[in-house]
MARKE-951690 format. One record per residue: residue in one letter; x, y, z of N, C-alpha, C in turn. Coordinates in steps of 0.001 Angstrom, whole numbers, padded with zeros to 6 digits, always signed. Atoms other than C-alpha are relative to their C-alpha. Layout:
! MARKE-951690
AXYZXYZXYZ/...
! end
This chain:
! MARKE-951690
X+001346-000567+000052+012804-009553+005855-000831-000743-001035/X+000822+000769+001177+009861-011250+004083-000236+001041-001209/X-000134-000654+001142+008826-010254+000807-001579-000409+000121/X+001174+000367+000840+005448-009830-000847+000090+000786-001608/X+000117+000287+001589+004407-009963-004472-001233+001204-000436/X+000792-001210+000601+002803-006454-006496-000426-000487-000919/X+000526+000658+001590+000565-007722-009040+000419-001379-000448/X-000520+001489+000704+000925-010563-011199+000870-000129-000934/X-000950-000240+001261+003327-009797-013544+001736-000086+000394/X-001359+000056-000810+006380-010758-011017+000983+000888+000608/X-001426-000949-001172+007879-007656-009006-000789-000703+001288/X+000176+000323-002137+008193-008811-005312+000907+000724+000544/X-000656-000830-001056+009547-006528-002812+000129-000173+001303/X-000107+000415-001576+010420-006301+000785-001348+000442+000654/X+001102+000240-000650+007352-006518+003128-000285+001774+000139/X+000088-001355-000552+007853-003000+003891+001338+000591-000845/X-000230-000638+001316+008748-000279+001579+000933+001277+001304/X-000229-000924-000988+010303+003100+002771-000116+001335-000872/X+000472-001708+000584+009156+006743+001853+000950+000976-000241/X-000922-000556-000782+011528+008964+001167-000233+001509-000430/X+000643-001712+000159+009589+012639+000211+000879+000738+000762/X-000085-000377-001169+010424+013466+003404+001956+000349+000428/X-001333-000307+000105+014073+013622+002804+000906+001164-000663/X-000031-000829+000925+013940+016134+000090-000780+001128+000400/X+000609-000988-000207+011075+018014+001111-000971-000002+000748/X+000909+000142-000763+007768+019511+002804+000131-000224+001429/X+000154+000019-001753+009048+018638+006720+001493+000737-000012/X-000855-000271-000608+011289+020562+008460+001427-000879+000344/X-001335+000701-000519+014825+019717+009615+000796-001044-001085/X-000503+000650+000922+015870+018003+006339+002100-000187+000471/X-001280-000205+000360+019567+016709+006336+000565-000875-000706/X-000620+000336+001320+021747+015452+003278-000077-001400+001080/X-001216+001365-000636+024012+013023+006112-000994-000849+000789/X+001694+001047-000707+020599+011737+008037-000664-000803-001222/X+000995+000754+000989+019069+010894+004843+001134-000882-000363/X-000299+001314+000369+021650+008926+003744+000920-001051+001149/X+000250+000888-001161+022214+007317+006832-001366-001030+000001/X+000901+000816-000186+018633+006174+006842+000294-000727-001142/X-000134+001092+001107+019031+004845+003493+000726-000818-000294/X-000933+001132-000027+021813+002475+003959-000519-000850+000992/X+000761+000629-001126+020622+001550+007101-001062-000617-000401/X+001128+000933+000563+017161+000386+005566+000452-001370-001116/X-000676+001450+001174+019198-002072+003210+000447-000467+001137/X-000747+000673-001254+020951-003256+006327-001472-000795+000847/X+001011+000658-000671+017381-003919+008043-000628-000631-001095/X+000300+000456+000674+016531-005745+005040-001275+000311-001252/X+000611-000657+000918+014655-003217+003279+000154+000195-001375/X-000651+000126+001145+014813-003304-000731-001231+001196-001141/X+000370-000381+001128+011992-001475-001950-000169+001790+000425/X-000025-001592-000259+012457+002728-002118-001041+000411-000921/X+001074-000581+000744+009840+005139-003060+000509+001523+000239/X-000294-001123+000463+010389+008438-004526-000752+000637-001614/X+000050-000867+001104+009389+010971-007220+000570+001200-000699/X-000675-001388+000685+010642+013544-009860-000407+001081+000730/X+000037-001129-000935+008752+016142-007645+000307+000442+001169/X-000624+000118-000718+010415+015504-004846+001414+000523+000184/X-000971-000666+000178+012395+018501-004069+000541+000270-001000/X-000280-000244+001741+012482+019118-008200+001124-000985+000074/X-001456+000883+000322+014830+016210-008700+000537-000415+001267/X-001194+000181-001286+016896+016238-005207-000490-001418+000348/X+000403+001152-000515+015053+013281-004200+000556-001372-000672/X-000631+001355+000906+015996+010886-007224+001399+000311+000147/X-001630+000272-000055+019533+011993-007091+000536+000054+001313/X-000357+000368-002033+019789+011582-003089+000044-001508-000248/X-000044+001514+000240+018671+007838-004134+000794-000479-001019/X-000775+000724+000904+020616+007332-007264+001423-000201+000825/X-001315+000171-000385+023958+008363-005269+000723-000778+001074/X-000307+000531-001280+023533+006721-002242-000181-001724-000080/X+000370+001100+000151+021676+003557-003618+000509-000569-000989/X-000772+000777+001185+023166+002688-006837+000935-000764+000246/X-000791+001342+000329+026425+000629-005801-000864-001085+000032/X+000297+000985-000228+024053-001642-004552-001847-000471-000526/X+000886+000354+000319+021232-001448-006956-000382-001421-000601/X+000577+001726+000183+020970-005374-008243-001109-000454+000631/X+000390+000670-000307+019583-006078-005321-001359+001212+000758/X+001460-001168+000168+016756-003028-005204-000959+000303-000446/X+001336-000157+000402+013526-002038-006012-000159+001522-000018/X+000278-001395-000496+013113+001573-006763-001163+000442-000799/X+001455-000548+000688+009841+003036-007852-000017+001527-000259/X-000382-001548+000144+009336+006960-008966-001141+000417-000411/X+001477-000852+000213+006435+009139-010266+000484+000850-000767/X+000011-001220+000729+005678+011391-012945-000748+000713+000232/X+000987-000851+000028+002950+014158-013389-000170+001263+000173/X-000290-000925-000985+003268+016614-010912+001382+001094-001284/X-000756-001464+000296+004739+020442-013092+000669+000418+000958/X-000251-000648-000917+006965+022139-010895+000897+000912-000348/X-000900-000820+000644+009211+025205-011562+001147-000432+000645/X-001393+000366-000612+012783+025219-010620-000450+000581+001667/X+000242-000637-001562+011470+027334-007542-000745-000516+001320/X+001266+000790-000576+008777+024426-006609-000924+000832-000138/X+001312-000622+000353+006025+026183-007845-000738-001008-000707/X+000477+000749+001123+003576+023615-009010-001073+000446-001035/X+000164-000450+000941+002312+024205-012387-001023-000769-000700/X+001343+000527+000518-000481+021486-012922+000853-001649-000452/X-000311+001529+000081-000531+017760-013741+000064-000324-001531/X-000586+000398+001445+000786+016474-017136+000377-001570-000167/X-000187+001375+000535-000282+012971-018833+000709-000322-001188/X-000258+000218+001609+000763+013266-022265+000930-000493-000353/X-001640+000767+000479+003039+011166-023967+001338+000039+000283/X-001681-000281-000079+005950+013134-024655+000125-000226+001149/X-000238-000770-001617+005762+014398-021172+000657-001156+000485/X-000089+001830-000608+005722+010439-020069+001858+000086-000367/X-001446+000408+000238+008715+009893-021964+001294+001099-000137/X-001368-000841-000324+010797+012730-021402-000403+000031+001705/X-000023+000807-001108+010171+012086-017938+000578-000754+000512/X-000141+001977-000697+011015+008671-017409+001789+000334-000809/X-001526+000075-000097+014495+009818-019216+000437+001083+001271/X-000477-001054-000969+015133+012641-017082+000375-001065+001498/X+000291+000817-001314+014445+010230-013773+000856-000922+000055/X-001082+001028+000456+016824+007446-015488+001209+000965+000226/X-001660-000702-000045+019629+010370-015586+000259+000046+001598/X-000685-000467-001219+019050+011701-012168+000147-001849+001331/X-000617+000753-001076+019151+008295-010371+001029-000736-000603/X-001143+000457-000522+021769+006930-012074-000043-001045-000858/X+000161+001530+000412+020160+003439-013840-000510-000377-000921/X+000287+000410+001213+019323+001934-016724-001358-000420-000219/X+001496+000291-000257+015548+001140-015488-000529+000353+000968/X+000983-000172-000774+013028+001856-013460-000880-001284+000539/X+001106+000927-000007+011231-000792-011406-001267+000084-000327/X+000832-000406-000330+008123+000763-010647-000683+001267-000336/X+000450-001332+000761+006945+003580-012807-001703+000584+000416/X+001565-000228+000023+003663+005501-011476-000563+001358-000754/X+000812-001461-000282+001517+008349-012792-000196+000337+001647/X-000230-000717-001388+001720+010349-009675-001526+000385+000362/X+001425-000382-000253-001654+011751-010512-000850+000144-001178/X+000757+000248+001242-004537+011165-013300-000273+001794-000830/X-000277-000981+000558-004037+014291-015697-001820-000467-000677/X+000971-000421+000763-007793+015132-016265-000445+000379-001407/X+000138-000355+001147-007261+016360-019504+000271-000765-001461/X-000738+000952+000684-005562+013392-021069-000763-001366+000174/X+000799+001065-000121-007295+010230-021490+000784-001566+000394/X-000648+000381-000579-005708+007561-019509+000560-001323-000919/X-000185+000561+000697-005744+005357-022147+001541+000709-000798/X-001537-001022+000642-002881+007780-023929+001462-000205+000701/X-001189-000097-000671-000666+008105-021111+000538-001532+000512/X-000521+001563-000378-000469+004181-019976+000420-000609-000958/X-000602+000479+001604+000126+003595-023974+001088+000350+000074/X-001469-000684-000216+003320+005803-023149+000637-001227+000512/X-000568+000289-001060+003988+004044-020116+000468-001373-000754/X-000300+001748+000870+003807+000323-022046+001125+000236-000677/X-001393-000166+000934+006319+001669-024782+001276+000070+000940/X-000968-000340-000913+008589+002397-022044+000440-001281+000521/X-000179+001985+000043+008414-001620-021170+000228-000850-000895/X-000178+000635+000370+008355-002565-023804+002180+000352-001104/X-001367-000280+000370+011879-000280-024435+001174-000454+001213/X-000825+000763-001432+013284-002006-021120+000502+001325+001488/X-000402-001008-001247+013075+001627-019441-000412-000585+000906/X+000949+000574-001026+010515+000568-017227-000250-001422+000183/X+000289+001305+000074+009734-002416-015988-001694-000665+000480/X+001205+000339-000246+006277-002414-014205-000304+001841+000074/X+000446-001593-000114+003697+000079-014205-001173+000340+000914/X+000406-000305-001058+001956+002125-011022-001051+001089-000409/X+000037-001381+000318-000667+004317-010928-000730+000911+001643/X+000558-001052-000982-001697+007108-008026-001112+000196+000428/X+000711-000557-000174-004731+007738-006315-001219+000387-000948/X+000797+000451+001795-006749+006261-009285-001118-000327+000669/X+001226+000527-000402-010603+005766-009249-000029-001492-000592/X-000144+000737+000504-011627+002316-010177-000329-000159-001679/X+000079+000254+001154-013206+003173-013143+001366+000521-001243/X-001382-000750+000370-009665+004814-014331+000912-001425-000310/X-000534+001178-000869-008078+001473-012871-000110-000498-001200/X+000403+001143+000902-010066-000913-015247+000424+000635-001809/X-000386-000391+001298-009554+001509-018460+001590+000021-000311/X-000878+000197-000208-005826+001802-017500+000601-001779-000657/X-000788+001568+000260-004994-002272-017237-000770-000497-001158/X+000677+000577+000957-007143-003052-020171+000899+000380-001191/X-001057-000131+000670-003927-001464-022098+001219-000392+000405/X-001134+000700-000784-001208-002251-019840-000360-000749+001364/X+000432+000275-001072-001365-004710-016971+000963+001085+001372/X-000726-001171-000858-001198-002084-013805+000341-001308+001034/X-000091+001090-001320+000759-004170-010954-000082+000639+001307/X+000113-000775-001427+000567-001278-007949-000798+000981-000506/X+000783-001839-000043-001895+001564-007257+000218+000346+001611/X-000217-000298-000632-000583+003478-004868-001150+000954+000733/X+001372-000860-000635-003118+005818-002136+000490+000139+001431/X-000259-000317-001169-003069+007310+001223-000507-000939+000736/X+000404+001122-000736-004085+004340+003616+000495+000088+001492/X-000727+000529-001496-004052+004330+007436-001474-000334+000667/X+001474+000275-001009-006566+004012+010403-001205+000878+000235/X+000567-000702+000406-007664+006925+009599-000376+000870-001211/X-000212-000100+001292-007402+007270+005902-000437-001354-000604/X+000146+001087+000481-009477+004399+004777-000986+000009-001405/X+000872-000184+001291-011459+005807+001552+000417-001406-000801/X-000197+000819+000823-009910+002842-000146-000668-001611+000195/X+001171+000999+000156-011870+000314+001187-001357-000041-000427/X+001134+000215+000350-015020+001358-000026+000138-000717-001244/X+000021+000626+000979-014370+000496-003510+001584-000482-000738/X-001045+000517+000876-010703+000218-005057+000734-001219+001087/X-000747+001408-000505-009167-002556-002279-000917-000972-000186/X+000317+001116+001177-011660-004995-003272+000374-000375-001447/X-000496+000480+001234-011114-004253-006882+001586-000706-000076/X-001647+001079+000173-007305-005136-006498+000183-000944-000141/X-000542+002038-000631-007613-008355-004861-000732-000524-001289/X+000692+000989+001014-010217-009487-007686+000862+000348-001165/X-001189-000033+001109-007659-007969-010914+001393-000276+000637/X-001496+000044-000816-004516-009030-008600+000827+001048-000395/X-001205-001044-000263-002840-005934-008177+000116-000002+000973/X-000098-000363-001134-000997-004753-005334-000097+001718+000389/X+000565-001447-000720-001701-001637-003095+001345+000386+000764/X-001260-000813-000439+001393+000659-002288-000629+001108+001395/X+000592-000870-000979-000168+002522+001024+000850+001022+000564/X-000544-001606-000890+001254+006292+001793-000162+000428+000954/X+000403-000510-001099+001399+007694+004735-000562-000817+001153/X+000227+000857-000667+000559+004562+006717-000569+000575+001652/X-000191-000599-001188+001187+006638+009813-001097+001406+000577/X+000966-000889-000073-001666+009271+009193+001013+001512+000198/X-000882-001446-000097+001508+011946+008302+000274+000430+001411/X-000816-000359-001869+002864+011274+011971-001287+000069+001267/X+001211-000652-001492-000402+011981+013929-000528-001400+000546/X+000533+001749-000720-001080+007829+014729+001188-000229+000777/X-001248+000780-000866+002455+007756+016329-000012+001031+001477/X+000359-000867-001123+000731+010214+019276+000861+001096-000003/X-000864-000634-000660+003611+012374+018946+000037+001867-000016/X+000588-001576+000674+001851+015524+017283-001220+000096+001044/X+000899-000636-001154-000447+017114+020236-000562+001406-000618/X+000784-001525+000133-000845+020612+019197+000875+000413-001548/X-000160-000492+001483-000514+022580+015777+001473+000300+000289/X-001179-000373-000581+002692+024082+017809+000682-001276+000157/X-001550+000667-000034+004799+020798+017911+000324-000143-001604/X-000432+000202+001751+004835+021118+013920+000775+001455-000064/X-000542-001385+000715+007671+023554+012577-000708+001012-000676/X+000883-001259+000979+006549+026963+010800+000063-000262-001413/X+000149+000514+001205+007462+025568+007630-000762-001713-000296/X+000630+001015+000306+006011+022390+007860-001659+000009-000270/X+001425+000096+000978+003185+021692+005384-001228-000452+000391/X+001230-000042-000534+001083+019987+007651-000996+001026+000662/X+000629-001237-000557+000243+023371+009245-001075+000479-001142/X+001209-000375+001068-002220+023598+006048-000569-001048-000392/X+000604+001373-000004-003578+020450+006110-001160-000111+001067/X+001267+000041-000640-006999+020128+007149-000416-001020+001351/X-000280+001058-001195-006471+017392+009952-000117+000524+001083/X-001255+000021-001282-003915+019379+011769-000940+001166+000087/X+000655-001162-000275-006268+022397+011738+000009+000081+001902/X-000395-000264-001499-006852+023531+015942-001310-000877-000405/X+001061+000585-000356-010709+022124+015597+000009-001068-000540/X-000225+001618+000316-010057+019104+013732+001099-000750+000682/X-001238+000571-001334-006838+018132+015899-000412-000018+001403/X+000697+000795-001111-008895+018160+018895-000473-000983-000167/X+000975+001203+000435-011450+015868+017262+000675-001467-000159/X-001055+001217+000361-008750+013834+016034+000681-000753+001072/X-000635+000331-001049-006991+013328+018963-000482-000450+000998/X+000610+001199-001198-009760+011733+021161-000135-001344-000739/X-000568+001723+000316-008987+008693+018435+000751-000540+000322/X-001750+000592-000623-005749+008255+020094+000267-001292+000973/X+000318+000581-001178-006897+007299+023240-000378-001315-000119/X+000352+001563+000198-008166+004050+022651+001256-001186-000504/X-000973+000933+000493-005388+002883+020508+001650+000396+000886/X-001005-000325-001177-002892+004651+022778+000102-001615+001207/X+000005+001378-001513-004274+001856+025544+000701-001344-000623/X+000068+001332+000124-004109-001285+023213+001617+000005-000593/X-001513-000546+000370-000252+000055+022299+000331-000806+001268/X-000542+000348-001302+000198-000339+025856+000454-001557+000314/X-000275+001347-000066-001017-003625+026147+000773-000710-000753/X-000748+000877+001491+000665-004889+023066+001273+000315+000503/X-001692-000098+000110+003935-003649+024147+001404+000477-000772/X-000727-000446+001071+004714-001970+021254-000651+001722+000197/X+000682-001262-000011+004314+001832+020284-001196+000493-000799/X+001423-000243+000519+000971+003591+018924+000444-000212-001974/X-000949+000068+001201+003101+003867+015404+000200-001256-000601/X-000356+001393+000852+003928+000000+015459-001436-000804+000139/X+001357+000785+000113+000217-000902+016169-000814+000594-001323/X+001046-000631+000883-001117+001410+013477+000450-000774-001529/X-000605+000307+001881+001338+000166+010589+000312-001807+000291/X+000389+001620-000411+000982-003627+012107-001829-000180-000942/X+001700+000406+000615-003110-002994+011144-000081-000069-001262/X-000430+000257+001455-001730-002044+007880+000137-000927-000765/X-000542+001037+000434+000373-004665+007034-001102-001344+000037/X+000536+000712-000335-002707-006820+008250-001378-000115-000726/X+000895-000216+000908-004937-005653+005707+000010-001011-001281/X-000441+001072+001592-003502-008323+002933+001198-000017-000356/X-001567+000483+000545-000798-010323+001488+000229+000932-001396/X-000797-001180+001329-000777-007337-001659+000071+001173+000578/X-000195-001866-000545-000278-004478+000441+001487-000061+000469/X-001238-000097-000180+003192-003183+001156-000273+001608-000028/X-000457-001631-000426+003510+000312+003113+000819+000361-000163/X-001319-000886+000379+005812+002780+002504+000232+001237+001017/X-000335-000813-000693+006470+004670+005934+001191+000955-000284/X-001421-001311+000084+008616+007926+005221+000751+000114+001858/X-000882-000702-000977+011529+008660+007864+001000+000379-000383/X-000952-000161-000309+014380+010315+008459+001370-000285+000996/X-000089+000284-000839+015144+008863+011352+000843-001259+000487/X-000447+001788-000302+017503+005523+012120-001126-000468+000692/X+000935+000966-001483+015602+004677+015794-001157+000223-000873/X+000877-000079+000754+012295+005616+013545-000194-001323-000877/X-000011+001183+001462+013043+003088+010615-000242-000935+001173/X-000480+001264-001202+014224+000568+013499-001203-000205+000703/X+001040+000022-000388+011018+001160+015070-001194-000485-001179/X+000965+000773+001026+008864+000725+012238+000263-001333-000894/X-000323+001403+000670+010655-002482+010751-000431-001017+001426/X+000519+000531-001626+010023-003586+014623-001587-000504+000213/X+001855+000308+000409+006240-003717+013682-000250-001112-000533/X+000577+001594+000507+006496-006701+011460+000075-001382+000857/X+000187+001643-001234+006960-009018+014775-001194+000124+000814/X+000918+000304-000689+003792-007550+015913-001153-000826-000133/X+000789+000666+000038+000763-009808+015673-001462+000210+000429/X+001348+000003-000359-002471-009036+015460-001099-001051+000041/X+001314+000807-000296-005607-011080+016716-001084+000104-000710/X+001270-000572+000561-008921-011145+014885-000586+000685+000680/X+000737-000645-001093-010239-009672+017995+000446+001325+000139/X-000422-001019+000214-007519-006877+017787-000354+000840-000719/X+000116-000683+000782-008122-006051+014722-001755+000615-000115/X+001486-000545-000419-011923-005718+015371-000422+000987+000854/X-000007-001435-000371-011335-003524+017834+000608+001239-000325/X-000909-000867+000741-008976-001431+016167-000962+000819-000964/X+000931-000448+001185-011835-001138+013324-001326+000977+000916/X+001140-000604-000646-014307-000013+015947+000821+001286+000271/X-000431-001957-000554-012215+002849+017752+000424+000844-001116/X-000220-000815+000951-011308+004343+014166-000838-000653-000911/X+000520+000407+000924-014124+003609+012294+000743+000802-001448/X-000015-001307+001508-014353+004615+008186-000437+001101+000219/X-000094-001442+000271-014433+008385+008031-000271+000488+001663/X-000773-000579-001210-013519+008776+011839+000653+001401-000049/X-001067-001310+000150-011223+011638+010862-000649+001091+000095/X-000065-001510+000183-011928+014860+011154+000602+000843-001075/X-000726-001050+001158-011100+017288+008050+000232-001024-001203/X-000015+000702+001514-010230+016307+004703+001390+000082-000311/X-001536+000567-000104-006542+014332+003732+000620+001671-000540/X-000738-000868+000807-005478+017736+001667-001206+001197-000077/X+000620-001285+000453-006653+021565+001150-001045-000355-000964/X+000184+000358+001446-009088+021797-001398-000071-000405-001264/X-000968+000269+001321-007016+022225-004346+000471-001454-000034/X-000696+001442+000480-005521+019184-003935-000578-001119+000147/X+000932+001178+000154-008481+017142-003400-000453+000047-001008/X+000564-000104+001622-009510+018554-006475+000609-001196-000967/X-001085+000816+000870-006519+016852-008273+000290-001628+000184/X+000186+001203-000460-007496+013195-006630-001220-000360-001291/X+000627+000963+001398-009177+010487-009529-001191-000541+001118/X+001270+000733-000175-012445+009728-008246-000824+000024-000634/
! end
């Protein structure tokens, strides 16, 4: 698998990243022996770089990856997140920049996976109350104690961005990014390319609804979280779903599925971007590593930009509340 390069400060990873929330928590049907199935399996398809956070299933998530991934961490990339309060019960409890926090953190995250560093260290989410300057001063000490090795940050505005790397150089800012999730081109994917950072893109897949396979609020489980997600609502999931159609057709033609054309447009966005599709799934992974032989046209991609223009979508990425808690 090819590799591209996060920032300038020398992490390079595999072209394609892999999500693994989704293993721990928030979707239905979770299982221990699936998840670590997929996760061997993605080293086998030449996958190296994993994404995960401490809130992720309070912990379960880093120690699903420390136990499964560690013999063969040398040749890995694992990234993680702080911020995010949560009780033992998952109750979240508010976002926390502050020092200590940072660095009792970043040990806790070192115990539960297992390793003596961290590639990829992000604020998860910009703690309003804390001045970002404070908490990336953490994050540096942490590099410069060999916990960490590079540093990420979340769903950052640009002016956050520039106050951030002006103390530490940031090499990834991670954000929700698909065909229908494109807030990031108005202003922070230019800034990247001109401070060379790279762009970690979540959810590539528009949280399953670009791979056609979500129709009605009813093919989502009763516990699954998208059922409160403003998308999947009944009047915005109609709306949404006459975007399909178009890219449904050029799937066709292409020969590939709606899923490997959406995270093909992705990947086609720039040599510093590197998605991070969540599955559970072997044929899933196998399918989405299947995407990097697709090939888009300038002409493709022009039409692609037309049938999902910017703010195409219907509804807003998250409830309220949790747009609240987004750095703009």
């Amino acid at each position: 698998m090819r590799a591209r390069k996060l920032g300038s400060q020398g992490l390079e990873v595999s072209i394609l990243g892999l999500g693994c929330m989704g293993m721990s928590d928030f979707y239905s049907g979770r299982s221990e022996k699936a998840a670590e199935d997929t996760l061997l399996h993605a080293i086998d398809l030449g996958i190296s770089f994993f994404d995960t956070a401490d809130m992720y299933g309070v912990g379960h998530n880093e120690l699903l990856l420390g136990r499964v991934l560690r013999p063969q961490r040398d040749k890995l990339n694992l990234a993680t997140k702080f911020g995010h309060m949560r009780g033992v019960d998952g109750q979240f409890l508010g976002i926390n920049g502050r020092p200590d926090y940072v660095r009792a953190c970043c040990e806790a995250s070192l115990k539960r996976l297992g390793v003596e560093y961290i590639d990829l260290y992000y604020q998860h989410r910009v703690d309003p109350n804390v001045a970002i300057e404070e908490t990336v001063g953490a994050m540096s000490e942490l590099v410069q104690a060999g916990k960490i090795r590079y540093i990420g940050l979340c769903e950052v505005s640009t002016t956050t961005l520039r106050r951030a790397h002006a103390v530490h150089p940031i090499s990834a800012v991670q954000s929700e990014y698909s065909l229908w999730s494109r807030d990031p081109e108005a202003e922070i994917l230019p800034l990247l390319q001109t401070m060379g950072i790279g762009f970690v893109p979540y959810s590539p897949l528009g949280r399953g609804f670009l791979t056609g396979r979500i129709r009605s609020v009813d093919d989502l489980a009763g516990d699954d979280y998208r059922r409160n997600s403003p998308r999947f609502q009944e009047e915005n999931l109609d709306r949404n779903l006459e975007l399909l159609n178009a890219i449904e057709d050029m799937a066709r033609s292409k020969g590939c599925s709606m899923a490997q054309l959406a995270l093909a447009w992705v990947l086609a966005q720039g040599d510093h971007i590197v998605p991070i599709p969540g599955t559970r799934s072997l044929s899933r992974l196998e399918e989405n590593v299947a995407a990097l032989q697709i090939e888009l046209t300038t002409k493709d991609l022009e039409q692609l930009n037309a049938m999902i223009p910017v703010g195409a979508a219907s509804g807003t990425r998250y409830p309220a509340l949790q747009m609240q808690a987004l750095n703009r």
